[in-house]
C-alpha positions as CSV (number, residue, x, y, z in Angstrom):
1,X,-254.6,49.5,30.3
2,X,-251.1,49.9,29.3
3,X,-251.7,49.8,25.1
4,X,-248.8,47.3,24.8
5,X,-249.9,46.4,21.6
6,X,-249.3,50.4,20.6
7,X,-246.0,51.3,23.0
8,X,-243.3,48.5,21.0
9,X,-244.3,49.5,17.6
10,X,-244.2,53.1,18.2
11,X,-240.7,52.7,19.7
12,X,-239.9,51.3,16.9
13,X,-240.5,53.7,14.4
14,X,-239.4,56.5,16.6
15,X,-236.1,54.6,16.6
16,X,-236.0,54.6,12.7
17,X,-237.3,57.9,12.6
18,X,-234.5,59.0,14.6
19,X,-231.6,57.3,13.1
20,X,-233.0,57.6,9.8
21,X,-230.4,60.7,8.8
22,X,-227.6,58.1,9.8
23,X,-229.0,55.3,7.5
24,X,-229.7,58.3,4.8
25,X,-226.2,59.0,5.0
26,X,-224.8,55.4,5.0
27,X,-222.6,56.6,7.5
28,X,-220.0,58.5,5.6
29,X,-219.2,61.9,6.3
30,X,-217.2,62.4,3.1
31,X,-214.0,62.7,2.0
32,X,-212.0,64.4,4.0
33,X,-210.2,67.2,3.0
34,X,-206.4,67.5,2.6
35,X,-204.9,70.4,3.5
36,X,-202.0,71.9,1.6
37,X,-198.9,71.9,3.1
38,X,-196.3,74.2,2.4
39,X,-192.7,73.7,0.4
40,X,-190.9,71.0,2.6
41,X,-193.7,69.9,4.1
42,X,-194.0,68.3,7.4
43,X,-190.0,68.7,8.1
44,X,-191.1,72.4,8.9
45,X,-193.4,71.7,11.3
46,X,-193.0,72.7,14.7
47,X,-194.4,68.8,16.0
48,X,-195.8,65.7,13.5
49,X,-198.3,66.0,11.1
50,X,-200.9,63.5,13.0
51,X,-200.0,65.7,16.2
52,X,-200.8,69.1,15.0
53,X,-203.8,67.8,13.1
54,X,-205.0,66.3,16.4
55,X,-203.9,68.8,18.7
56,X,-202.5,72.2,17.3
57,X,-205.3,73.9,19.5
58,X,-203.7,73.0,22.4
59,X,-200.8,74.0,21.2
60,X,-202.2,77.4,20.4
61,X,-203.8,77.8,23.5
62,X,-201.0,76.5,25.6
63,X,-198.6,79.6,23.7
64,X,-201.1,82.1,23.9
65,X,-201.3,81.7,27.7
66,X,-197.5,82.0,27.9
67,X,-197.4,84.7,25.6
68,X,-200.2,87.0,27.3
69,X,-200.4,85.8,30.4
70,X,-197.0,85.3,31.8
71,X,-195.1,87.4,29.0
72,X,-192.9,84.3,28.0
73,X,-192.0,85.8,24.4
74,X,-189.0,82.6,24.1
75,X,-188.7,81.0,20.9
76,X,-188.7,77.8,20.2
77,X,-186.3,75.5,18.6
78,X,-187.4,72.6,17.0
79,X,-184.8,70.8,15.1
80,X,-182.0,73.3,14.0
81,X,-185.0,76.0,13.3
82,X,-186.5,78.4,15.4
83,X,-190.1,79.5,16.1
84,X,-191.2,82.3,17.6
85,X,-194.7,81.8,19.9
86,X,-197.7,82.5,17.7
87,X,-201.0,82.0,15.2
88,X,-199.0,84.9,12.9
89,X,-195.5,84.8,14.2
90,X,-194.9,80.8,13.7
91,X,-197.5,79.1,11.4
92,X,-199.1,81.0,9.0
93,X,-195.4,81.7,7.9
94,X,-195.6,78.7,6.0
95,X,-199.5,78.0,6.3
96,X,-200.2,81.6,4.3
97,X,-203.3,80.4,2.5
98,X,-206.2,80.3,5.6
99,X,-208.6,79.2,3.1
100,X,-206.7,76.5,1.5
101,X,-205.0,75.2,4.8
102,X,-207.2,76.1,7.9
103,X,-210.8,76.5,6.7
104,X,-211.1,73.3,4.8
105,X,-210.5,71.1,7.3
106,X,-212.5,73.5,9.7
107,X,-215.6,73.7,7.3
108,X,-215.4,69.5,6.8
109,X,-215.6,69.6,11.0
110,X,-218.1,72.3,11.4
111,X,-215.8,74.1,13.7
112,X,-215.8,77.6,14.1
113,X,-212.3,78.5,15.9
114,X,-212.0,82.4,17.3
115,X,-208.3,83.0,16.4
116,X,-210.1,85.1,13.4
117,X,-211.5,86.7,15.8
118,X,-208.3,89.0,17.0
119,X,-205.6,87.8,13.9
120,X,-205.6,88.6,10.5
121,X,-205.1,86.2,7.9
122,X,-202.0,86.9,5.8
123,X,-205.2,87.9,2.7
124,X,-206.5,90.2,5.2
125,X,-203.0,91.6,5.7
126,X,-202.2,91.8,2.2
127,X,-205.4,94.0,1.6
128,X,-205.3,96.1,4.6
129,X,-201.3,96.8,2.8
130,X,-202.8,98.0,-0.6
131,X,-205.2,100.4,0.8
């Protein structure tokens, strides 16, 4: 009646069959990509290395809102140096290569971010400059 003898085996495979791209894979996702940095490094940075790579999206978000939305234009000062609020303004300053420094890490994640969306690499610039 209830085809026992049919229902555990066919879990079974559907199990496999379903993890099998995990098992294919051996469970690495690669090596992952190391972004370069600019001259000087991680001294520049306007927080640690392990917290922008963790949460510099925040960090974008959090100055874009204070930027557009409440018109909060103030630098910030982050050891002696100071940063003014932005994608353009503060990082790719010393990040100038999007495809070296954002999309490699971005392609390794499949993310897609929008900031490309609105801002112009510093490429794009450059081109836009020679026509």
């Amino acid at each position: 009646m209830y085809n026992k003898k049919l229902i555990i085996p066919g879990l079974i495979i559907f199990v496999v069959l379903v993890t099998s791209p995990i098992w294919y894979n051996g469970l690495q996702a690669g090596p992952m990509p190391k972004p370069e940095l600019p001259p000087g490094g991680e001294q520049n940075c306007v927080r640690s290395a392990a917290y922008m790579r963790d949460n510099h999206m925040v960090l974008l978000n959090e100055w874009r809102d204070d930027v557009l939305r409440n018109g909060n234009r103030v630098s910030i000062t982050v050891d002696g140096k100071e940063y003014r609020k932005g994608l353009q303004l503060a990082c790719m300053k010393c990040h100038s290569n999007k495809e070296k420094f954002c999309d490699s890490c971005h392609e390794y994640t499949s993310v897609k971010p929008y900031c490309w969306d609105c801002h112009l690499s510093p490429a794009d610039i450059a081109s836009k400059e020679t026509l």
